[in-house]
C-alpha positions in Angstrom: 54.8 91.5 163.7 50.8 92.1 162.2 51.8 94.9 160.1 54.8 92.7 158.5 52.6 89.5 158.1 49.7 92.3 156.7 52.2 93.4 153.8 53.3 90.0 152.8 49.5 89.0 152.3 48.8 91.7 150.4 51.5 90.9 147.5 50.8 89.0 144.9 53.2 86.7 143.0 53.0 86.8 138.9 49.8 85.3 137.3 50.1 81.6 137.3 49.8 80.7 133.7 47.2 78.0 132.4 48.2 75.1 130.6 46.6 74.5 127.2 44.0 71.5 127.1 44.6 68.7 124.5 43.7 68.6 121.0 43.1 65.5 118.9 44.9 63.7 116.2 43.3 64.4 113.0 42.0 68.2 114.2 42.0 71.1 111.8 42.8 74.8 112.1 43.6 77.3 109.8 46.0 80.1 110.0 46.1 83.7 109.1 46.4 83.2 105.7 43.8 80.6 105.5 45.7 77.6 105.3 44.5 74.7 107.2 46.6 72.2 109.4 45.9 69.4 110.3 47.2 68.1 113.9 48.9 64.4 114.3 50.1 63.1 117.9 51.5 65.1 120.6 54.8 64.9 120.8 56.0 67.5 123.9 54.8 69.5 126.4 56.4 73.1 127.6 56.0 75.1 130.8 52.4 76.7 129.3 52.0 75.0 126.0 52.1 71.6 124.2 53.7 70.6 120.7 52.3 68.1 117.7 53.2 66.6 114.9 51.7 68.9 112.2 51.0 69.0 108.1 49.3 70.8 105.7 45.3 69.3 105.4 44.9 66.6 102.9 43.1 63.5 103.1 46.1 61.6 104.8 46.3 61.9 108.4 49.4 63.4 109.8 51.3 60.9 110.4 54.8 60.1 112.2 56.5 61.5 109.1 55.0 65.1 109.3 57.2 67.6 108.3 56.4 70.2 111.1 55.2 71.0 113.8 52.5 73.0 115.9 52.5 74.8 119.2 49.7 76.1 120.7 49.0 77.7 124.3 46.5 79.5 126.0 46.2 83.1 123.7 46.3 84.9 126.9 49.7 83.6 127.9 52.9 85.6 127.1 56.2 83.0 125.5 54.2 81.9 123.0 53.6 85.1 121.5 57.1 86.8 122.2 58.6 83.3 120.3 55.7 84.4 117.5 56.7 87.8 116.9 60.1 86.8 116.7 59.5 84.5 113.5 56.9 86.6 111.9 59.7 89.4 112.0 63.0 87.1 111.5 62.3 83.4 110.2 59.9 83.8 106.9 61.2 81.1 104.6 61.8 83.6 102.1 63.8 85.6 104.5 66.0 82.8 105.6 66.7 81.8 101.8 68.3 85.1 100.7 70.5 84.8 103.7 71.9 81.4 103.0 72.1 83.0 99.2 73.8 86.2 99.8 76.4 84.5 102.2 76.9 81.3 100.5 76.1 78.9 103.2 74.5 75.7 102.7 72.0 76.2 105.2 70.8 78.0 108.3 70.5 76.5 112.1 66.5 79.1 112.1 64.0 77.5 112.3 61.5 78.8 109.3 57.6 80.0 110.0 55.1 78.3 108.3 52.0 80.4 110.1 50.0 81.1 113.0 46.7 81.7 113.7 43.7 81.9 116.8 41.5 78.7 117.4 38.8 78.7 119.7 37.6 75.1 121.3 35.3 74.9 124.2 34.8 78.8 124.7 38.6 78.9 125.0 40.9 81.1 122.6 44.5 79.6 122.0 47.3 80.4 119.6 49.0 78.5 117.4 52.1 78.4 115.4 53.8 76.2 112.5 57.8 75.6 112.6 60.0 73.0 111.0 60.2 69.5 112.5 63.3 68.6 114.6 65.3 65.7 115.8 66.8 64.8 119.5 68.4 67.9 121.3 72.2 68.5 121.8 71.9 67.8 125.6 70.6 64.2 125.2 73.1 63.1 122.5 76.0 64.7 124.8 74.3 62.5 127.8 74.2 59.3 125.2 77.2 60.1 124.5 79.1 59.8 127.8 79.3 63.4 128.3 81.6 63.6 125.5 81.8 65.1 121.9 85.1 65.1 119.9 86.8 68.1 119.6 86.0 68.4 115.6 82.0 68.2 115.9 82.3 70.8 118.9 84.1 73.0 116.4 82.0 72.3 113.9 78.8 72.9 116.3 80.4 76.6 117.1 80.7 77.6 113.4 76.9 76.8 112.7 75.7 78.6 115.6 77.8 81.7 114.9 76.0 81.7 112.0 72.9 82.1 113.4 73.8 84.3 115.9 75.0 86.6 113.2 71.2 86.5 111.6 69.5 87.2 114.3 71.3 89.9 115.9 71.2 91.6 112.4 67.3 91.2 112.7 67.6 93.0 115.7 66.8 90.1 118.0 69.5 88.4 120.4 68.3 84.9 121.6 68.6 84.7 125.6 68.8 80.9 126.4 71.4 79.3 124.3 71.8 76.0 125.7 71.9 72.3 124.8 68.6 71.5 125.2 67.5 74.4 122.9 69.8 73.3 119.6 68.1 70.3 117.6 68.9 68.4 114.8 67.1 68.6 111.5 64.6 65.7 111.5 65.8 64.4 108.0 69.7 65.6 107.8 71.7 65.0 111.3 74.4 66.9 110.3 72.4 70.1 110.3 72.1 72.1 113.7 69.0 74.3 115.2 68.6 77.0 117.1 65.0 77.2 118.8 63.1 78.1 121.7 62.8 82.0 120.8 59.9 82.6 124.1 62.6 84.7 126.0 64.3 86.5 122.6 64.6 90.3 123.4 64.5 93.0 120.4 66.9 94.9 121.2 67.4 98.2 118.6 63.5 98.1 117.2 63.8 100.2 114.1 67.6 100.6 114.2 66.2 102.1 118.0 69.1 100.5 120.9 67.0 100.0 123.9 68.2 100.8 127.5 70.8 98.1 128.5 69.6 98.2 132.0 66.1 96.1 132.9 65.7 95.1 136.4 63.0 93.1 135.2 65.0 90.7 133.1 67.2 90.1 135.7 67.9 86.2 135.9 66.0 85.3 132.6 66.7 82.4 131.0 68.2 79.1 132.7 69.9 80.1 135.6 73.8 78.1 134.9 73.9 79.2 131.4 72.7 82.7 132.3 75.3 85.8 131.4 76.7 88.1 134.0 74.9 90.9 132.1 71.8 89.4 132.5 72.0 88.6 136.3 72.9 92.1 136.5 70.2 93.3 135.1 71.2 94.1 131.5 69.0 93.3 129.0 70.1 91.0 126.7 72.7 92.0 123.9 74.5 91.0 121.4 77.8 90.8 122.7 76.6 89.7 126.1 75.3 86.5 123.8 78.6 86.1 122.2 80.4 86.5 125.2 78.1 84.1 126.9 78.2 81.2 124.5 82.0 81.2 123.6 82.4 81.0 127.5 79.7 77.9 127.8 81.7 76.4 124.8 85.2 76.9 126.6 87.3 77.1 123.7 87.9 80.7 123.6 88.7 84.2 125.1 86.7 86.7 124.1 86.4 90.9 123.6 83.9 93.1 123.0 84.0 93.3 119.0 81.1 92.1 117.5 83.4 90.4 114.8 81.8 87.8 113.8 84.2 86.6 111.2 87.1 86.8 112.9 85.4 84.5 115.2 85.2 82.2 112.2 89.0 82.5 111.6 89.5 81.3 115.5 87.2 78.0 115.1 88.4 77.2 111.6 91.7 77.0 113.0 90.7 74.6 115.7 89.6 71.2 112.9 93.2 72.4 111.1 95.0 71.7 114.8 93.6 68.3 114.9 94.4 66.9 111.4 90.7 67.8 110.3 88.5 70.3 108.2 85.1 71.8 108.8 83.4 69.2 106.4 79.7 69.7 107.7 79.7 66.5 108.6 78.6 65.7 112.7 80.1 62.6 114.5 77.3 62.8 117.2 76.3 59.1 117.5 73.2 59.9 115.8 70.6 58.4 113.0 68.8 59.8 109.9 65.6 60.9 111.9 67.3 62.9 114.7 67.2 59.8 117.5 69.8 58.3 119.6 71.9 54.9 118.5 74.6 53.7 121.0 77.6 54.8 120.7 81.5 53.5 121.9 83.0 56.5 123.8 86.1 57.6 121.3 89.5 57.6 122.4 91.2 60.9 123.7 92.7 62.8 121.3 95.2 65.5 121.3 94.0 68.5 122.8 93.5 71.5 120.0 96.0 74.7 121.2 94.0 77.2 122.9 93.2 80.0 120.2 92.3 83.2 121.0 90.8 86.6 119.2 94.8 88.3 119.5 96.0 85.4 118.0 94.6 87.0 114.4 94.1 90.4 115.1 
């Protein structure tokens, strides 16, 4: 059929994206606030952008003990700069401090913004940005670790995140692709737990504003087996969809549509009590001091927590 064969070669898919070309140890850019940078080695590589090793300029290179990192991408491509607003909005140092101050936690899983800035090489423009310095992801350690994470550290794993999600849904963001592979250790303490990977986080009430719940063109954003039924329905992301969506990936309770978040607390600090153990920060992930993998003897099976759920407390 012509006509048929006519209108499928006249759409056109979305704009392939360009990949950013690589930079060399030792190169310097400076940020909006005129700090400089200096790069070290790459160290990963996204779907449009590319990560290194970062530090403030000095006469030392920067080395394999930088403290952060810098990703950088072509300027005209679009999850760099959603994951940018997001910090410049949400993750100031300053910002994140007077959290962890106000309610008395010894840290937050956010990772903080150090800057950002335009650098142009061979006619090109890219943009950059400076974050925090992780360890190995969640997803590897649970691979290294024969698929399998006591009960305590699980626990343990859905207090800190609650945490965050808490922050950032009262900064008016909700994430959009919590998963394993997007929660890292801290570089220098492995029993601290980070959030990242903010390219698909959705503002969703700008100024105190609730946006439409319904966008078609959000449908199936994210990764497609830890996606919510809102979102493959076409509901932008929300704050109780992201609840909803992560206590179900985390299988250890039922959920409703209160936005309590410390009740949720309640529910998981019930769970280390069940098993003869507290929520002592400390993880039992088969991990050492800078965020790799060591070997690890697959523990014992333990007696199974009750299953707790939100009417248990209310």
């Amino acid at each position: 059929m012509p006509h048929v064969k006519a209108a499928q070669a006249g759409r056109q898919g979305p704009a392939k994206r360009h990949l950013a070309e690589h930079f060399a140890a030792g190169e310097i850019k400076t940020d909006m606030s005129k700090k400089e940078w200096k790069l070290g080695l790459p160290i990963g590589q996204g779907g449009f952008g590319c990560m290194y090793l970062a530090d403030t300029n000095s006469s030392k290179p920067a080395g394999s003990d930088a403290p952060c990192v810098e990703k950088v991408e072509p300027s005209d491509n679009g999850p760099l700069l959603t994951e940018l607003k997001f910090y410049q909005r949400a993750a100031k140092p300053e910002q994140i401090q007077k959290w962890i101050r106000t309610h008395k936690l010894k840290y937050l899983g956010v990772p903080k913004y150090w800057g950002s800035g335009l650098h142009d090489k061979n006619g090109k423009s890219y943009r950059f940005m400076i974050i925090d310095r992780f360890g190995s992801d969640l997803q590897k350690i649970y691979e290294a670790n024969a698929k399998r994470f006591s009960q305590k550290a699980v626990l343990q794993l859905s207090l800190r995140i609650l945490d965050v999600l808490e922050y950032i849904h009262e900064h008016e963001y909700v994430h959009g692709d919590i998963k394993a592979s997007n929660l890292l250790l801290s570089y220098k303490n492995p029993d601290q737990v980070y959030l990242v990977d903010y390219g698909l986080a959705y503002r969703y009430c700008p100024e105190g504003v609730h946006r439409e719940y319904k966008d078609s063109k959000r449908r199936h954003d994210g990764t497609t087996e830890f996606t919510s039924i809102d979102t493959h329905n076409g509901v932008a992301p929300s704050r109780h969809g992201e609840i909803a969506k992560y206590m179900e990936a985390v299988k250890l309770l039922d959920y409703t549509e209160k936005r309590l978040y410390q009740k949720f607390r309640d529910i998981l600090l019930q769970g280390p009590k069940a098993v003869g153990s507290k929520d002592d920060s400390k993880l039992d992930l088969g991990i050492v001091e800078n965020g790799s993998l060591k070997a690890k003897a697959v523990a014992k099976k333990r007696k199974k927590a009750p299953n707790l759920v939100l009417k248990d407390i209310i």
